[in-house]
N, C-alpha and C positions, 0 to 999 in steps of 0.2 A: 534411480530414475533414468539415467543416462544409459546402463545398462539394457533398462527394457524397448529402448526405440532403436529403431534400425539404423538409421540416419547416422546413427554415430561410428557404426561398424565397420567403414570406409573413408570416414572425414575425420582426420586425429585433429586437424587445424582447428576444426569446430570445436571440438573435445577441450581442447588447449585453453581457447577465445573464451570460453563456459568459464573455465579454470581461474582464468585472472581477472575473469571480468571484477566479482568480487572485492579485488585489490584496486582495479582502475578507479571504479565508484570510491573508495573509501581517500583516493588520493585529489580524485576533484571535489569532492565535499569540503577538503582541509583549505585548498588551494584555490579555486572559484571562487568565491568572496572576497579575496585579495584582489584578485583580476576583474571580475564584473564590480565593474562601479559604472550605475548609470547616465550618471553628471556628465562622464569623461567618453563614454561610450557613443550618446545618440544625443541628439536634441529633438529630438519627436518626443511630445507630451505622451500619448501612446507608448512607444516601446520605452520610454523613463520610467513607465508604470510597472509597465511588463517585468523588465529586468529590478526596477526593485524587489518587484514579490516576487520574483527569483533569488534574489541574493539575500533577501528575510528569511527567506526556507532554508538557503544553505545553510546562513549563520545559524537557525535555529539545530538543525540537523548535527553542526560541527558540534556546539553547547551540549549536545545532549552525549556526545562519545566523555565529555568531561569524567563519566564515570571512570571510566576506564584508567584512570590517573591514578586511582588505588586498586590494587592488586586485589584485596577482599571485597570489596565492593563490585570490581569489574569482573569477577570469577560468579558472583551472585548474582549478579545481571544476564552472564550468559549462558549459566545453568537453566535458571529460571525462563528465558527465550526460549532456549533447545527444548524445554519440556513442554512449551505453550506449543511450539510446532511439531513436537510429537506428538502430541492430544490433536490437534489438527489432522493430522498424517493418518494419524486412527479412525478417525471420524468419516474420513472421504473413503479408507477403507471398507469402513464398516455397511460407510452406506453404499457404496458399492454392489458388497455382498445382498444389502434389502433388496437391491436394485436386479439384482441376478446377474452381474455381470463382469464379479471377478474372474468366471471362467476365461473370458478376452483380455478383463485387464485388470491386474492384479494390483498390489502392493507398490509394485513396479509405476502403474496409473495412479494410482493414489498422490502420490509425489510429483508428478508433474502435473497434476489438476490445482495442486496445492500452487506447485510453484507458478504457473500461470497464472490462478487468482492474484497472487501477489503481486507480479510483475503490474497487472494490469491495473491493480488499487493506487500506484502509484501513481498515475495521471489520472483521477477519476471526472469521467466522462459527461454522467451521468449521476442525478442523486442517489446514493448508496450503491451509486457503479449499475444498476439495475440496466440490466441488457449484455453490459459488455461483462457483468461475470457470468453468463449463462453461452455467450459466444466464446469466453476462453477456455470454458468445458466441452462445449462442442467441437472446437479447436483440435483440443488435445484426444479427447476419447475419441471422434468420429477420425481425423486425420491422422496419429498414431497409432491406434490400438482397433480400428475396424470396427466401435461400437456403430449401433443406425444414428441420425442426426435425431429424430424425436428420442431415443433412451439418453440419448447424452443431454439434450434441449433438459427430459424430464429431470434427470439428474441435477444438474447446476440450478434448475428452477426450486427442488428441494432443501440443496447443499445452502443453500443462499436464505433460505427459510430458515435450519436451522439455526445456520451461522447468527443472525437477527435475533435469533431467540434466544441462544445462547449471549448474545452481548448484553439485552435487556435485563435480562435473572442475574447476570453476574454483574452487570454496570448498576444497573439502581442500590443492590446494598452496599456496591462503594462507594456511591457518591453521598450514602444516606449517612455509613459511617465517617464519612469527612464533613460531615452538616453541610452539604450543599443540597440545593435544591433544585428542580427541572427551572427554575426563573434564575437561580443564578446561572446553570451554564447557558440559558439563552442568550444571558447577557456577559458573560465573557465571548461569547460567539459572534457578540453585534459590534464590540469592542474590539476586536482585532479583523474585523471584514474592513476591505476599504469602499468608501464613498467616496462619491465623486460630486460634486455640488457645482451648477450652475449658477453664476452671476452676470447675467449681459449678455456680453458674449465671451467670458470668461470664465476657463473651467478652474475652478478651488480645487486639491486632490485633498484627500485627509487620510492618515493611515487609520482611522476607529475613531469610536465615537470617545465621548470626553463625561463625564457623571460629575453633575453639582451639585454639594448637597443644597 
């Protein structure tokens, strides 16, 4: 990817910054959730909020590297990734080529469309990101690679179509094989949203909701 944008061709620093960013993310992930504690940090009701569902994402994020603690299990987890964003990789290719527009931007585009999508999922903006992953196709193919802003608009407006349809075909017969149901994950979804409940004039926070039988 790096290779196909010019920008890199003169800026090794940037090259470098790309390089370790990687390792920085993985080093505040372990280590931010020691340090943000919102108790010690603010006394604003507001940013107490804030920063805990900051430091609930970390700690969830940290939890989930626990794979990695067994050598087999963590080599199977990141096989299994690599090949999910190769099938991805393929995909923005491919449709690319429907799109007629590998001839500007190749294999090379493909990979930063991808990697831009990602970046951007990561603060989502918007429900199912709608907008801003069609801005960071526009981004990357009209600002790096000279596609027109409507091919690249039409592009991400597609890539995002299939992406949707590809989660639905493959997401419903796993959830169907784990017996869940579209009412159970509505309701693990209602259970870890937070509420905020007015009393008076005092706010109650709650992290999720609570089921009696």
């Amino acid at each position: 990817m790096f290779s196909t944008v010019g920008y890199f061709s003169g800026h090794h620093g940037a090259l470098i910054l790309f390089t370790i960013a990687p390792l920085a993310a993985l080093v505040a992930v372990i280590v931010l959730p020691m340090i943000v504690r919102p108790g010690a940090v603010s006394r604003s009701s507001r940013m107490h909020a804030v920063l805990r569902q900051i430091r609930g994402a970390l700690v969830q994020v940290r939890a989930g590297l626990r794979v990695f603690r067994s050598p087999r299990e963590g080599g199977i987890s990141a096989v299994a990734q690599l090949t999910a964003w190769a099938l991805q990789w393929a995909s923005c290719f491919v449709l690319l080529v429907a799109f007629g527009l590998d001839d500007q931007a190749g294999i090379g585009a493909a990979a930063a469309v991808l990697f831009a999508v990602n970046v951007t999922a990561v603060l989502p903006a918007t429900p199912s990101n709608l907008g801003v992953f069609q801005a960071a196709c526009v981004a990357v193919l009209s600002g790096a690679y000279g596609v027109s802003s409507a091919d690249a608009l039409g592009y991400g407006i597609v890539l995002q179509a299939v992406e949707i349809a590809t989660a639905v075909m493959m997401g419903m017969p796993a959830l169907l094989a784990e017996g869940l149901s579209w009412k159970d994950v509505r309701l693990r979804a209602l259970q870890t949203s937070p509420v905020q409940l007015r009393t008076g004039n005092r706010d109650l926070e709650r992290s999720g909701y609570e089921s009696e039988a």
